[in-house]
Structures are given as structure tokens and as C-alpha cells.
N, C-alpha and C positions, 0 to 999 in steps of 0.2 A: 531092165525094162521088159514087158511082156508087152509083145506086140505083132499080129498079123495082118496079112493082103484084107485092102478093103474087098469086100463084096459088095455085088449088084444087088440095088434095091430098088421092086416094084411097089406102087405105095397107090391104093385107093381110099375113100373115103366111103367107107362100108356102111355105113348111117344109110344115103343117097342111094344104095344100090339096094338094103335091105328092105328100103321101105316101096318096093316095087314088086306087085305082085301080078305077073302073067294070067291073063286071065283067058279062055277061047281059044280056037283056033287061028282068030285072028291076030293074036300076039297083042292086044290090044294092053296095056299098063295098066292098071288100076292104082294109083296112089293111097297110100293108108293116111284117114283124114284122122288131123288129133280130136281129139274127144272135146264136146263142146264144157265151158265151166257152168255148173249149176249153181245156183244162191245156194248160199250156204246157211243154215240154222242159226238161231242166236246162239252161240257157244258162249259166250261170255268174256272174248277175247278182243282185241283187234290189234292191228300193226301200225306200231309209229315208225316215220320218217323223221331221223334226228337231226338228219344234214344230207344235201347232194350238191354235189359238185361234176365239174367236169374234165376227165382227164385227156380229152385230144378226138381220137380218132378208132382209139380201140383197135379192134382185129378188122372190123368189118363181118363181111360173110366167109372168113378164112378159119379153118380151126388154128389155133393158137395154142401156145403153154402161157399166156396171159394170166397172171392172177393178181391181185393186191397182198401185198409185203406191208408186217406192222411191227413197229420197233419205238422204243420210246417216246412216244407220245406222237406219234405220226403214220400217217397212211401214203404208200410209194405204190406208186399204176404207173407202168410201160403202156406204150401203143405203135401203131405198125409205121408211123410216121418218123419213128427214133427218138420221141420224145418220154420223155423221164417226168414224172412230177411228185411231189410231195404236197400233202394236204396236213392240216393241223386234225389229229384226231378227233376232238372233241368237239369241233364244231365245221370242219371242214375248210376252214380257208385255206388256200393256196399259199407256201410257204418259198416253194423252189419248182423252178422250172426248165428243163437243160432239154437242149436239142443234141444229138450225137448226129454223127453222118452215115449211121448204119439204119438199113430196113430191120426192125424188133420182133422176131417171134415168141419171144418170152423170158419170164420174168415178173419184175425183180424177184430175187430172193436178197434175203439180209442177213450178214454176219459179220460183227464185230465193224460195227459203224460203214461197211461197205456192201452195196448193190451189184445184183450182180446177173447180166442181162444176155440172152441169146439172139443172135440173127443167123437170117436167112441164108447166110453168107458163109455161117460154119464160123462164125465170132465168139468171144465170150467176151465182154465188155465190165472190166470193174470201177465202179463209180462212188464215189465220196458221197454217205449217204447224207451228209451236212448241207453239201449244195450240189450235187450232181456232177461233180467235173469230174472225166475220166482217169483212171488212175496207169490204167493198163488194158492190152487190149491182147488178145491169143487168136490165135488162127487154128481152127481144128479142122477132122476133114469133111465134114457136111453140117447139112442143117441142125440149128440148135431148140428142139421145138418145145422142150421141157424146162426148165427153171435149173440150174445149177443150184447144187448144195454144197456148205462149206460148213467146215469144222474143223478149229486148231491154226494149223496154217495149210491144209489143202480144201480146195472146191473142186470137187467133181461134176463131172457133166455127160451127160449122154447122148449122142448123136444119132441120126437117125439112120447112118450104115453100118450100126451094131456097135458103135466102140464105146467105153464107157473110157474116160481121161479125167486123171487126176494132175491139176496145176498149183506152182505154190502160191500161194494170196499175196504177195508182195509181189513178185515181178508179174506173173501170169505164167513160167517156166514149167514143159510140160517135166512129171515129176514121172507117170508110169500109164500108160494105155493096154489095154485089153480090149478084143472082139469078140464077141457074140454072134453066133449062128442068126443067119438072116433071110427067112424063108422067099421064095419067089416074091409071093402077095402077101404084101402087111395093112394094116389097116392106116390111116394119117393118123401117126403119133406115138409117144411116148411116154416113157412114164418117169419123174424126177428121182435120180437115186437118194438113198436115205440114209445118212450117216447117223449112226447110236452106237458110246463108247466102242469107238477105235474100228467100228467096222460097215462097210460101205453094203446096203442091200439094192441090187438091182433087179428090175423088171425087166426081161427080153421079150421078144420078139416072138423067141422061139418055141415060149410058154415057158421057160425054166426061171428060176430064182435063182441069183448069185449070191454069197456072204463073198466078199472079199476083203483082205485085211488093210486099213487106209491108207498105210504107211508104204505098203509095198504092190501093193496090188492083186497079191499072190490070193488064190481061192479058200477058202476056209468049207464052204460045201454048195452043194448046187443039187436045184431038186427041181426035177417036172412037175408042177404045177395042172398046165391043161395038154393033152392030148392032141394032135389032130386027128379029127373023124372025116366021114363022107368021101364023096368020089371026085366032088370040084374042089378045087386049089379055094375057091370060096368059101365053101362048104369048112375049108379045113383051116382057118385063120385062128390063130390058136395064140395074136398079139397078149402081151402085159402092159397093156398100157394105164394102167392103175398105179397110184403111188405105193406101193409096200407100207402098210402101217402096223405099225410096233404098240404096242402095250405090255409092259412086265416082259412075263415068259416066252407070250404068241406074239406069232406077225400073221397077217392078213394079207392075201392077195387075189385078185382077179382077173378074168381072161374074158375076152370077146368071143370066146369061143365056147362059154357057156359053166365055165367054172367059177365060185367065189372058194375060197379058202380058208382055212385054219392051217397052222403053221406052227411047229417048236421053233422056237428062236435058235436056239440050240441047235447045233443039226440037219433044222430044214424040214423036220420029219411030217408028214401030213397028217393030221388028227384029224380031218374032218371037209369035205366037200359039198358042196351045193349046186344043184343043176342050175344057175342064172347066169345070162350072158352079161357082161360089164364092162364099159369102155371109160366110164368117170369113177374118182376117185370113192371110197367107203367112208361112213365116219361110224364111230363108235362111243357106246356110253357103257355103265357098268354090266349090262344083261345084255345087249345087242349090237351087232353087224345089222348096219342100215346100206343099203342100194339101189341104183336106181337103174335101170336093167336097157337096153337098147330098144323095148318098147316104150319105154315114158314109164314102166310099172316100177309101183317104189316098195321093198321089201324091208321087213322085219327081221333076222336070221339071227336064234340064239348062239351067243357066244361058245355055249357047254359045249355044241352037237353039231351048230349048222341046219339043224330043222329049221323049217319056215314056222315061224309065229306068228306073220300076217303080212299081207300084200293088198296096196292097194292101187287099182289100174282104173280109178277117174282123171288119171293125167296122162293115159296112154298117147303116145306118140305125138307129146308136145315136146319132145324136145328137151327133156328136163337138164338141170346138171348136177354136180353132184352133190347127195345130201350133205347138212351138215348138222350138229346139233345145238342148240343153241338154250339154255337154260335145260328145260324140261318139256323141251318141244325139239320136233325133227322139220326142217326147214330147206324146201329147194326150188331152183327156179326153171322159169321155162320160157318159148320163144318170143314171149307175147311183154317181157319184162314182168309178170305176177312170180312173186315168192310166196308157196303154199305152206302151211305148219301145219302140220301132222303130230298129233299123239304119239308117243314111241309104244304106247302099251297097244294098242288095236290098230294104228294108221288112219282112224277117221281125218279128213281134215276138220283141224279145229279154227281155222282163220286161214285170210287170203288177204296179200295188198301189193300196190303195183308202186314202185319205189321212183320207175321210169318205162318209158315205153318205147324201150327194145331189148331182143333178147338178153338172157342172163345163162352164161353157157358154162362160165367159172366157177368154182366152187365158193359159198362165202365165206370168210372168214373169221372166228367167232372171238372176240373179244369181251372177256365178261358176261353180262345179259344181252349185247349187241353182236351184229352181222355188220360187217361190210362186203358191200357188192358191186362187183366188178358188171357194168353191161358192155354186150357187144360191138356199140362203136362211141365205150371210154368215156359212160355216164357213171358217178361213183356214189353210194348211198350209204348211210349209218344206216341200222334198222334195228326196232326191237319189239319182240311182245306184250302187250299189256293188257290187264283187267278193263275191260270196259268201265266205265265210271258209272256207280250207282246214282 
């Protein structure tokens, strides 16, 4: 078993601090206001609602590793209240409804008909994805603020004093623990590690990317990713709080501290960097790395090189989350609950519609021609695009 002393972790919420600009000698704050929405042209598009439902309580005004989990014909939302639900896909109804006795930071993920849920409390909770009844329950050593992943018979999970723990799916029995360098100030959050054949990739802290091998824990390579700069411990926050995503050869990663990446899968090795700062997840289609940067500005980045191919900043500092793609549009939300679709070739928005009215900070999750969307306090939405009708 690999395993060291926890470390001390200071954790802000760098969103709240970023968006404060000193202004005079009177230290007076200036707030950065989001960008007002303008009518948008007839594009030829608009956004259906194909079902909403409600899942509880949501996160509220807390970040979370909250998302919507979809598996067999069904849609599974956690919320901060411990409560578990499951929604019939296709049209939304309410199928199962489980209360736990823990406070939920995130979650579900699904594997192999079980859910599988973090608290606040340093929990990993695995629940019968049939009716929600607890299966088993793990004690780790801090909060669990990312979704656990599983594959095989191990779920791994990441905590938020650097350890990354792998448990076996049947009992919940820790199997091997590793820690990760954990710099003074981190920003609130983490990133869900990501298993692909037999090997676990995590996001730190500390800007590095780990491979480790699933079965053992043991490292296979580790590569600096982002750098710290500047003279303040602020200035120098160099979190991964991005999920690592895999396609073929590359893996993609990003840093709050102003890096997106390209990546050998292989190796680790960096093919390619881009000056944007990123605290939500990336999505990808066959030509582009999409993002959505800590101003509200949403980027185009080709795959080949990591040049910018377009950015667009009319949804500046609303809060967006992260994109996602959804047919042949790029799709994300923001505080006001509007899901924007964007073009992947230039970023115009080409449509806009409000699903529900409160924030949407999740990422959506794309099914087919459909989104589903998680809001902030645990309103849940089908959604899709369509041709305006001649």
C-alpha cells in the first residue's frame, strides 16, 4: 500500500476573490458585472424542454461535485440534503427516491448497476442503482467533493488533502492510497479521477498529472502540467481541477492558473499549451477543445496545436459551466439558469433558452441529440436543439 502523512489544506473559493477589482486609493471593490444578454437574430434554431423534474435541494449557493449520472434508461441527481433520486429518462418521472443520513457533496457516478456518492464527512457511499438502498459505506480522510470513478472491481476517489484511494466495489475495503503535494492555497475543488484500460489519471493540486496503475496504485508517469507564477500564493494557484479527458492517443488537462493542455497518453508528454485559465470541465468534438475560462469567456482551441480558433466573451462573468457538445452545437450554462448554444466553427451564439430559473453550474450531460441539466438548487431538465418550424 502506498501511503503518506496527511497535509494541511487551505481552500478558497477563487471565483469570489477573482472577481474583485481594487480600485483608488480608497480600496474601494469594484465588482465585475456579468455581461447583459442581447436578443439574439433569427438563427433558425430554438431549444426544447422535453421534461423537468425536481431533484430535492441541489447544492444551493455551495460549489459541489454535483452532476447527473445516466445509465439504462434513467437519470440519477444527488443533493446536499442526502437524498438520491432517480428519474425515468424519457420523460422524467420520478422512479426512486432514497434519503441517506449523510450531508452529499457529490456525485452520483454509476458502475455496474451501483451509485456511487461523496460527503462532506470524508464518505464514499455505494447505493443499489435499482432502488437506492445503501450497499456500503467507507470512511476516507476528508471531504469527498468530486464524484468517484469505478472500473472492474475498484472505485477510486479523491479527497480534498491530496489523496487519491482506491476501494473494492463490494465491500468498500481500502485496496491502496497515494498523496499528492498540496500547496498552501487551493482553489474549492477537485477534479474526478478517470479510469481508461487499467489506469487511473488524476488531476492535483499541485498542477501535475498522475497515470497510476489501477490495480496497484504504483505510478506509471507524472508530468507538470501548470507552473506556479507571480509573487502572491494567489497569484500562484496552479489547482487541476478539471476532469482529465481522454480521447485515442491525447489526454486534455487544465489549470486555474492559466493553462489548458494537450497531452500523450503515453508518457504524459505535453504537445501543446494554451494561455486560458479553467476551473470546469472541457468537452471535445473531432477538430476542438472547447472552454469556458474563469471569465465567463468561452473558447474554441484546435486539437492539432492548441491555437485559439475563436472566443467568445458575450457571456463574460455570468458564471458559465462547463461546456458541452451536444449534436453540432456547443452548449453551456450560467447563473441566471439560460443554456447558450454556440456554433463550434466561429462561437456565435446560435440559440438561447432557460430550462429553469436558477443557476446551472454542472456540466450537462449529453445523451444522444439531448442535455440533461443539473440546476443549482436540484431543478433537473431534458433539452434539445431544434429547427425552428417553417
Amino acid at each position: 500500500m502506498i501511503y503518506s502523512q496527511r497535509s494541511k489544506v487551505c481552500l478558497v473559493a477563487l471565483m469570489s476573490v477573482a472577481a474583485l477589482v481594487l480600485a483608488g486609493c480608497g480600496g474601494k471593490a469594484n465588482i465585475a458585472q456579468p455581461k447583459e444578454l442581447t436578443k439574439l437574430p433569427g438563427t433558425g434554431y430554438q431549444m426544447q424542454v422535453l421534461w423537468h423534474s425536481n431533484g430535492g435541494d441541489g447544492a444551493g449557493k455551495y460549489a459541489s461535485g454535483f452532476e447527473p449520472a445516466v445509465a439504462d434508461g434513467r437519470v440519477y441527481v444527488a443533493n446536499r440534503d442526502g437524498e438520491v433520486v432517480a428519474f425515468n429518462i424519457d420523460n422524467g418521472r420520478r422512479l426512486w427516491h432514497e434519503r441517506t443520513d449523510k450531508q452529499l457533496i457529490s456525485g452520483p457516478s454509476i458502475a455496474n448497476g451501483v451509485l456511487y456518492v461523496g460527503t462532506r464527512g470524508g464518505d464514499v457511499l455505494a447505493l443499489d442503482a435499482a432502488n437506492g438502498k445503501q450497499k456500503w459505506s467507507a470512511d476516507l480522510t476528508s471531504e469527498v467533493i468530486a464524484a468517484p470513478a469505478a472500473q472492474g472491481q475498484l472505485v477510486v476517489v479523491r479527497t480534498v488533502d491530496g489523496h487519491v484511494a482506491a476501494l473494492d466495489t463490494a465491500s468498500g475495503d481500502r485496496v491502496w492510497t497515494i498523496e499528492g503535494t498540496v500547496p498552501n492555497l487551493t482553489m474549492r475543488g477537485t477534479a474526478q479521477p478517470v479510469i481508461d484500460s487499467g489506469v487511473v489519471y488524476a488531476a492535483m493540486d499541485s498542477g501535475k498529472m498522475l497515470a497510476l496503475d489501477l490495480a496497484t496504485g504504483e505510478q506509471r508517469w507524472q508530468q507538470t502540467v501548470a507552473l506556479p507564477h507571480g509573487r502572491s500564493e494567489l497569484d500562484r494557484i496552479v489547482d487541476l481541477d478539471v476532469d482529465p479527458l481522454i480521447d485515442g492517443p491525447a489526454i486534455y488537462a487544465a489549470s486555474a492558473g492559466g493553462t489548458v493542455a494537450g497531452m500523450a497518453r503515453q508518457g504524459g508528454q505535453v504537445v501543446w499549451k494554451a494561455d486560458i485559465a479553467a476551473e470546469n470541465n472541457l468537452a471535445l468534438d473531432t477538430t476542438h477543445v472547447y472552454a469556458s475560462d474563469l471569465k465567463g469567456v468561452v473558447w474554441g482551441i484546435s486539437r492539432d496545436n492548441g491555437e485559439t480558433v475563436w472566443k467568445q466573451d458575450a457571456l463574460a462573468y455570468r458564471k458559465l459551466s462547463a461546456p458541452a457538445v451536444v449534436g453540432s452545437h456547443v452548449v453551456v450554462g450560467d447563473f441566471e439558469g439560460y443554456l447558450h448554444w454556440l456554433s463550434p466553427q466561429d462561437g456565435h451564439i446560435v440559440a438561447r433558452g432557460r430550462p429553469f430559473g436558477e443557476a446551472i453550474r454542472a456540466q450537462p450531460v449529453v445523451v444522444g441529440d439531448r442535455a440533461i441539466v443539473l440546476g443549482a438548487d436540484g431543478e433537473v431538465a431534458a433539452v434539445r436543439l431544434a429547427p425552428n418550424a417553417k
